[in-house]
C-alpha positions, -999 to 999 in steps of 0.1 A, spaced: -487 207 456 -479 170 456 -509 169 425 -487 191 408 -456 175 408 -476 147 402 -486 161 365 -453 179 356 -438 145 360 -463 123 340 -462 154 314 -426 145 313 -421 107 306 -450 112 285 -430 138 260 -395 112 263 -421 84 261 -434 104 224 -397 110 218 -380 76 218 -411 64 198 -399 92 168 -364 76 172 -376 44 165 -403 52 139 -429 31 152 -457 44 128 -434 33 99 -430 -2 117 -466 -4 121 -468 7 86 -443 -26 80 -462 -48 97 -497 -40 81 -482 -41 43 -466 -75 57 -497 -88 70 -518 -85 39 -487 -101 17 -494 -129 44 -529 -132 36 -528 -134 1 -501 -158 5 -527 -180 22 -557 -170 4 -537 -187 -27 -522 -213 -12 -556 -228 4 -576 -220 -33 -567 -259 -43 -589 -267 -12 -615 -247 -18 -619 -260 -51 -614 -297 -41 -643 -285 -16 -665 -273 -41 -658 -297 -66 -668 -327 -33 -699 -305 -28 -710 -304 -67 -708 -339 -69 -729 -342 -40 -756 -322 -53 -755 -342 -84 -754 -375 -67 -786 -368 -46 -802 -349 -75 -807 -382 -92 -832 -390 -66 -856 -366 -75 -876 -360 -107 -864 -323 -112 -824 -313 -116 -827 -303 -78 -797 -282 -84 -777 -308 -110 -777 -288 -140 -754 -258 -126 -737 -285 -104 -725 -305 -136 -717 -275 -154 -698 -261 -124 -673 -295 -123 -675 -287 -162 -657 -256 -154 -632 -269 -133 -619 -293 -156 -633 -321 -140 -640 -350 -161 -676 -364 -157 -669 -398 -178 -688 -428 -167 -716 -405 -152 -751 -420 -146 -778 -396 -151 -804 -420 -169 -836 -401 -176 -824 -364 -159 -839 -334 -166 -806 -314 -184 -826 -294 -209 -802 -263 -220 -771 -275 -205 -738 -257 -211 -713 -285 -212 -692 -278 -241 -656 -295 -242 -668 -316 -212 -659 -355 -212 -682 -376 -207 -666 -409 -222 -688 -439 -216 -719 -420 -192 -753 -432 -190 -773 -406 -207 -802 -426 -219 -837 -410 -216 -825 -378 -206 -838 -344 -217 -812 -326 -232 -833 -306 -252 -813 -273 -266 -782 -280 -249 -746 -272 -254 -724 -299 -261 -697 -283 -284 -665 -302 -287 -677 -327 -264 -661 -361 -259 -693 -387 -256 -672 -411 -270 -689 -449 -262 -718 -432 -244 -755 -443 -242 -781 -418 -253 -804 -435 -262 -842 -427 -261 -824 -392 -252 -845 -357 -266 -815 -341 -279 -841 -312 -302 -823 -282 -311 -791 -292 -294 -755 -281 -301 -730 -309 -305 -709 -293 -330 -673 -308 -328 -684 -335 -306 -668 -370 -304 -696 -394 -307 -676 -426 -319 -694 -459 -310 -719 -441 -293 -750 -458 -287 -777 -436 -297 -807 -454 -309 -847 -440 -308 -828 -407 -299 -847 -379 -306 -826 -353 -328 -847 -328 -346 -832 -297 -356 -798 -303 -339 -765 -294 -349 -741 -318 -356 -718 -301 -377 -680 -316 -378 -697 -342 -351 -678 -375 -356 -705 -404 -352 -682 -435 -363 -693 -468 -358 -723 -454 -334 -759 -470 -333 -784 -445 -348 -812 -472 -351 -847 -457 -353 -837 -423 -343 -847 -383 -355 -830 -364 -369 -854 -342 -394 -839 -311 -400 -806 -314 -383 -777 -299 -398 -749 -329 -401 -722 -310 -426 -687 -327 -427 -703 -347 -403 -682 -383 -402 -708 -409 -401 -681 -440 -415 -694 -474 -410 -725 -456 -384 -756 -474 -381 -792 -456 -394 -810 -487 -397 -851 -470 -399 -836 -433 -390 -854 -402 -401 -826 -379 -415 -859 -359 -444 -848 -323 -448 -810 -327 -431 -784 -311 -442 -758 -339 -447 -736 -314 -471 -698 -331 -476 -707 -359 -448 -688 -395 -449 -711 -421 -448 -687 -445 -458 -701 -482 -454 -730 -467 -432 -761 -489 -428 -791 -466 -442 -813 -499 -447 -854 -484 -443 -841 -446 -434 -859 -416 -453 -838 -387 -467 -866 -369 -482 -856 -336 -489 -823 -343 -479 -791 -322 -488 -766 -351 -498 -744 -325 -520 -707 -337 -520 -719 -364 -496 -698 -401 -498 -719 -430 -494 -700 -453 -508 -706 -487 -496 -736 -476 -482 -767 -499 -473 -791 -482 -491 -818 -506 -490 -853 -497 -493 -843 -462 -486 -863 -429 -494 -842 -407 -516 -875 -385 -526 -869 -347 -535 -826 -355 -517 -802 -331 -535 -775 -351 -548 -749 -335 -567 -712 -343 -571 -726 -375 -544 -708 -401 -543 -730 -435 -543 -724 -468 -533 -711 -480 -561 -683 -457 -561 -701 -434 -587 -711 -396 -587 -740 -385 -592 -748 -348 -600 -786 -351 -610 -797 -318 -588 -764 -294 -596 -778 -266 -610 
């Protein structure tokens, strides 16, 4: 009897207990509460991204940092391209003799670094600014530096075959004793640059200044010079053999147009 009652009664509160919880639409307050703790979330997902990328950028570095103490990249070359991503300039880094072969840094900054002796063999360094960097002794074959901002650069007994350089501004940089056979320098500005013994045979030097440029001992054989400017050049002791020259100006301030067809 008294197990009876005992029901009926807990059957009861339980229906006014399912009752008062319509009247205060607890499933659409729960509903609420959930919507309201994602909007949270996100709020703090965003808000803590600056970290996280302060974190990662902290972490790159460190990868790149004790990278320089081993003989492989040990992780470097997607480290540097990572900071690369994240807008982070990289002047005045020190990666003398690296392994960066096929490096995707294009538009990075990397003003005044120490890139001498590194292979950087086919990489991308579009619209770069390398402006008073060291590279050289540097194997820079079949890179991109298209755009690139190479003034006073010091580049000598670099190793340049078959790069491109179009647009690349080179003023006033030291291209002593370097290659660069084959590499494709069009509207390149070269003004007052240094190629004192530099192999430039079969470039393609189409419309590039080389205004007052020392070209004392270098060998253009083969050479595309067409619209070129070399006036004021040193061209002293220099091997024009089989260069196209037409509408070229020389040194004396003369154009010469001896290969226009």
């Amino acid at each position: 009897m008294r197990i009876s009652r005992f029901f009926q009664y807990l059957n009861n509160k339980t229906g006014t207990l399912a009752d008062y919880l319509k009247k205060i639409h607890l499933f659409d307050v729960l509903g609420y509460l959930e919507k309201l703790a994602i909007l949270i979330a996100l709020i703090t997902f965003f808000k803590e991204s600056g970290t996280r990328q302060k974190l990662a950028n902290y972490q790159a570095w460190q990868v790149v940092n004790i990278a320089s103490e081993k003989e492989t990249d040990g992780g470097r070359i997607e480290a540097l391209q990572d900071l690369s991503k994240a807008k982070q300039s990289l002047a005045g880094l020190d990666v003398e003799g690296a392994f960066l072969s096929g490096i995707k840094l294009r538009g990075a900054t990397l003003t005044k670094s120490n890139l001498s002796n590194t292979d950087l063999k086919n990489a991308d360094l579009r619209d770069a600014n390398l402006e008073a960097a060291n590279l050289s002794g540097a194997d820079l074959s079949g890179a991109d530096l298209s755009g690139a901002d190479m003034i006073a650069v010091e580049i000598q007994q670099v190793r340049l075959p078959g790069a491109i350089l179009s647009d690349t501004d080179f003023s006033f940089a030291q291209l002593d004793n370097s290659v660069l056979t084959r590499a494709t320098l069009t509207d390149a500005n070269l003004l007052e640059a240094s190629l004192f013994n530099t192999k430039l045979d079969g470039a393609d030097l189409r419309n590039a200044n080389m205004l007052a440029a020392n070209l004392n001992g270098a060998t253009l054989r083969s050479a595309d010079l067409s619209g070129a400017t070399l006036k004021g050049a040193d061209l002293t002791n220099v091997d024009l053999s089989d260069a196209i020259l037409c509408n070229t100006t020389m040194p004396d301030g003369k154009v010469n147009n001896k290969s226009c067809p």
